[in-house]
BATI-887735 format. One record per residue (C-alpha): x, y, z; residue number from 1. Coordinates in Angstrom, 1 decimal. Last residue first. Example, Ala and Ser with C-alpha at 12.3 -4.5 7.8 and 13.67 -1.06 7.14 Angstrom:
<sites>
<site px="13.7" py="-1.1" pz="7.1" num="2"/>
<site px="12.3" py="-4.5" pz="7.8" num="1"/>
</sites>
This chain:
<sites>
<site px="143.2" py="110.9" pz="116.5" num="119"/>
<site px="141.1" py="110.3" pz="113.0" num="118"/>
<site px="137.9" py="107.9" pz="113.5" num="117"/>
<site px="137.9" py="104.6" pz="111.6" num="116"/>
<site px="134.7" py="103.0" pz="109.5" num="115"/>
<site px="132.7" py="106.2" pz="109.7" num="114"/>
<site px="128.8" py="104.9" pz="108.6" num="113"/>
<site px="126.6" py="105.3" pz="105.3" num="112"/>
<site px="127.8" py="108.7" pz="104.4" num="111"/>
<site px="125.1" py="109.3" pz="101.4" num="110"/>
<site px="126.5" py="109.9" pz="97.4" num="109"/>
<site px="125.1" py="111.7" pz="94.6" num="108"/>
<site px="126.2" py="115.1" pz="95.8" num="107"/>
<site px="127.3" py="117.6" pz="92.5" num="106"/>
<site px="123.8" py="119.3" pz="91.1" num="105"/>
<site px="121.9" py="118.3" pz="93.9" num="104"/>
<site px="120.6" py="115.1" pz="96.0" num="103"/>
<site px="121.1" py="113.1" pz="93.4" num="102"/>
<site px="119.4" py="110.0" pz="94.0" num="101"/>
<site px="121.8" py="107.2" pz="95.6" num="100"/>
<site px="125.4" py="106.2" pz="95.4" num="99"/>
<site px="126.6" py="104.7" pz="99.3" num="98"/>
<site px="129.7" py="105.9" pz="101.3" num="97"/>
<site px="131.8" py="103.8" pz="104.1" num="96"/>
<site px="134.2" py="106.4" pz="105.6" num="95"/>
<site px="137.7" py="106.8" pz="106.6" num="94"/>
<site px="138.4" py="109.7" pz="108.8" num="93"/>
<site px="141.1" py="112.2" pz="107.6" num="92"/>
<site px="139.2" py="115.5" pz="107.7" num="91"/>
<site px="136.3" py="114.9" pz="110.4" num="90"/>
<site px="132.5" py="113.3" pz="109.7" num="89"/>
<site px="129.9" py="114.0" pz="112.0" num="88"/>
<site px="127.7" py="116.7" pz="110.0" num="87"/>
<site px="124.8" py="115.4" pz="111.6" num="86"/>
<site px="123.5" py="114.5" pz="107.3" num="85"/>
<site px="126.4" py="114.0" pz="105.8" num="84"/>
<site px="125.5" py="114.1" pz="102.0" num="83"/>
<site px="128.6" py="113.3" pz="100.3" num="82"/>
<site px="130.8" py="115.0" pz="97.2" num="81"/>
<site px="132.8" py="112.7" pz="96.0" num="80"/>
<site px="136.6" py="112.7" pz="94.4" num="79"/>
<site px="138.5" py="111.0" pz="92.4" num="78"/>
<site px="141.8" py="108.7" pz="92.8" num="77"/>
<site px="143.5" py="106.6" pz="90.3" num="76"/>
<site px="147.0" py="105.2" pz="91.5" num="75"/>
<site px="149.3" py="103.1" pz="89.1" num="74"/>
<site px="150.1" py="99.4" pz="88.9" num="73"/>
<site px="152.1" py="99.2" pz="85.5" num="72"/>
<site px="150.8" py="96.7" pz="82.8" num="71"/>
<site px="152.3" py="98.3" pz="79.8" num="70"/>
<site px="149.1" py="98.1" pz="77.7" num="69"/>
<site px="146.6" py="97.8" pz="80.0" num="68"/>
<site px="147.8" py="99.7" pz="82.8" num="67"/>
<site px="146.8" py="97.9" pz="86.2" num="66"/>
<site px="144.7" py="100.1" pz="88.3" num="65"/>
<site px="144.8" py="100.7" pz="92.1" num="64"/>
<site px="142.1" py="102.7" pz="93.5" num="63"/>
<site px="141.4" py="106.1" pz="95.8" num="62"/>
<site px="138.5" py="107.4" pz="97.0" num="61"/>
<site px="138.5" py="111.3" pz="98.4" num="60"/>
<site px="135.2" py="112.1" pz="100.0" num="59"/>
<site px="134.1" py="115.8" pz="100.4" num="58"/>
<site px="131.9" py="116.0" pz="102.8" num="57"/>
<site px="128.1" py="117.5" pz="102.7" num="56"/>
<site px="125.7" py="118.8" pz="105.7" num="55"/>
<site px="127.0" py="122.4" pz="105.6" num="54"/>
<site px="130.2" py="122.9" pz="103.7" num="53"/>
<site px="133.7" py="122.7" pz="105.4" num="52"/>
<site px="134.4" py="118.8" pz="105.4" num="51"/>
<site px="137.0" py="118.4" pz="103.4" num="50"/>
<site px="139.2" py="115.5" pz="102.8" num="49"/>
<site px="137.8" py="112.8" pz="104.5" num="48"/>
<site px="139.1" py="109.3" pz="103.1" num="47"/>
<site px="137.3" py="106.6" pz="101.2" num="46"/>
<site px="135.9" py="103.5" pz="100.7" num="45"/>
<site px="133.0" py="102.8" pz="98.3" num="44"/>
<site px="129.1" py="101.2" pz="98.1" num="43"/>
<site px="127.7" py="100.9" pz="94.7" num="42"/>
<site px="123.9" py="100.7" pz="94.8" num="41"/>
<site px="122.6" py="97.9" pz="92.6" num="40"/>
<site px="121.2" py="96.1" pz="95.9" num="39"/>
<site px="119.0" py="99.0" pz="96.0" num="38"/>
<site px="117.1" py="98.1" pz="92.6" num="37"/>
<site px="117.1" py="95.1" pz="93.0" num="36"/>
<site px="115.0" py="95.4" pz="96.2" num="35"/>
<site px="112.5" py="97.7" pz="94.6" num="34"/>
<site px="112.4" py="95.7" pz="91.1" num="33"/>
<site px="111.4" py="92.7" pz="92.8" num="32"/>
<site px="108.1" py="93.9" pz="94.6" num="31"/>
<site px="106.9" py="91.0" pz="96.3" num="30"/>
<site px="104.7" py="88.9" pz="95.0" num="29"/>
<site px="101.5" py="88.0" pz="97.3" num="28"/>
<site px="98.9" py="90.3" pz="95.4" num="27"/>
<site px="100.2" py="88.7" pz="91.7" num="26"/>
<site px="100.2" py="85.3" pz="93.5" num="25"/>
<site px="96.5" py="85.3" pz="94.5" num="24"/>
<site px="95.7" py="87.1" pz="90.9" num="23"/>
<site px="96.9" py="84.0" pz="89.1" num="22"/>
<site px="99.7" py="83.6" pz="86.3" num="21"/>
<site px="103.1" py="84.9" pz="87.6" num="20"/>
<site px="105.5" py="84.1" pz="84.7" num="19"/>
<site px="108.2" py="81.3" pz="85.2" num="18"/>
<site px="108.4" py="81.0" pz="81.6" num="17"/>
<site px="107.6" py="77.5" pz="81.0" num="16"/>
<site px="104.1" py="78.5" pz="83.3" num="15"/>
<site px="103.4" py="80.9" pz="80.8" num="14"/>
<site px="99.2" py="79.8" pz="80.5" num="13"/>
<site px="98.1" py="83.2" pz="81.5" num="12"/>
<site px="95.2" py="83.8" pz="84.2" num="11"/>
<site px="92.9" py="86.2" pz="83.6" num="10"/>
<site px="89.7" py="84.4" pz="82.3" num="9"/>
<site px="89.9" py="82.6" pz="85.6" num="8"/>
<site px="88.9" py="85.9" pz="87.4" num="7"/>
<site px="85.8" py="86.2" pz="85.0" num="6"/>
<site px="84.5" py="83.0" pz="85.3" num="5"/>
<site px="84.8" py="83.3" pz="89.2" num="4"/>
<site px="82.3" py="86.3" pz="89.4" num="3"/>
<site px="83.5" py="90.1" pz="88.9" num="2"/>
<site px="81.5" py="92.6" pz="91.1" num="1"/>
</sites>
């Protein structure tokens, strides 16, 4: 059982630093590599261009990229393998997708919701 002497023997002095310094404020942190960590998470829009496999969709996103040299607008477009987990997505939707953990060898990217149903 560790007596007050002890538990101020643990504090730093980097208050200039913005360092956490006492044990009260160590147990009331919150964690801030969690939440950084998910705001990190690239989030994309795409269209539905395959949805034959079991739980996954294949995403197609396409951007518009200036040249640098010769400063033409030209079309880039690549395509994602998603984890869609109720298998809800149809070919031609567009769909709001999210990066996370790979999920296997290909899929590193969860549906996060259908932005616009196809007819």
């Amino acid at each position: 059982m560790e007596t007050m002497e002890t538990m101020e023997t643990t504090e730093t002095t980097d208050d200039a630093i913005g360092v956490i310094n006492t044990i009260d404020q160590i147990e009331q942190a919150e964690p801030i590599e969690a939440t950084a960590a998910r705001g990190m998470r690239k989030e994309r829009v795409g269209m539905v261009v395959s949805n034959k496999m079991e739980k996954t969709a294949v995403v197609k996103i396409t951007e518009r990229v200036k040249h640098a040299k010769y400063s033409k607008i030209q079309k880039r477009s690549i395509n994602f393998k998603v984890h869609d987990e109720n298998n809800e997505c149809d070919i031609g939707d567009r769909v709001l997708i999210m990066e996370t953990r790979p999920l296997s060898r290909d899929k590193h990217f969860r549906l996060v919701k259908i932005l616009e149903k196809v007819k």
